[in-house]
C-alpha positions, 0 to 999 in steps of 0.5 A, a space after each residue: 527471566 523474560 524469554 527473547 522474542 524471536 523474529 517472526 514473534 518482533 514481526 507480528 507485533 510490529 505488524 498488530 501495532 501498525 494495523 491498529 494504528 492506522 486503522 486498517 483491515 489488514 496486513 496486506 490490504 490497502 486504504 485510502 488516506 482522506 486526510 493525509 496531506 501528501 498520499 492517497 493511499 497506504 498500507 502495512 506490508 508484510 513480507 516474511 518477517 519484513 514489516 513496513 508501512 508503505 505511503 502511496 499516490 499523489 493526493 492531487 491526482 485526477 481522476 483520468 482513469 481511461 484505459 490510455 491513462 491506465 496504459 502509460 502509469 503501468 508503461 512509465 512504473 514497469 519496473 518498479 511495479 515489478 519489484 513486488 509488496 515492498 514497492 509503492 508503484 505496485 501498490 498503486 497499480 494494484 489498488 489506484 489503477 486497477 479497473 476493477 479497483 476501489 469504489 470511486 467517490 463521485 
């Protein structure tokens, strides 16, 4: 008789099989989508035994990386920055807007 999975076990699964499928590094590490239509960026977030894959950014926004740009993003999503790993604007912020962020194509 096969022994149930428990949560944590469904979750790491989960969490194996997403990050092999979209190639990322990492549960928790960000990456760029070159060939998605819609987002720029996604990653597997993981949180306790909370597992999702989270698109994220405009495939059309510039490349307005100021301080004042920088400024009114974090102004404007405040509230959904503070939401935390399960929110798309935190990710953003963290992995698009930081200025010490990704290596940025020229």
């Amino acid at each position: 008789m096969a022994k149930k999975m428990t949560a944590r076990q469904r979750a790491n699964a989960r969490a194996k099989r997403l990050v092999r499928k979209h190639r990322v590094k990492g549960v928790n590490q960000p990456r760029f989508t070159h060939g998605h239509k819609t987002k720029k960026g996604l990653v597997v977030m993981r949180q306790g035994n909370d597992v999702k894959l989270i698109r994220f950014g405009d495939q059309k926004m510039g490349h307005n990386f100021s301080p004042a740009a920088r400024k009114a993003f974090k102004t404007r999503h405040r509230r959904n920055i503070r939401r935390g790993k399960t929110s798309a604007a935190y990710w953003s912020d963290k992995f698009l807007w930081n200025p010490r962020g990704p290596k940025r194509r020229k």
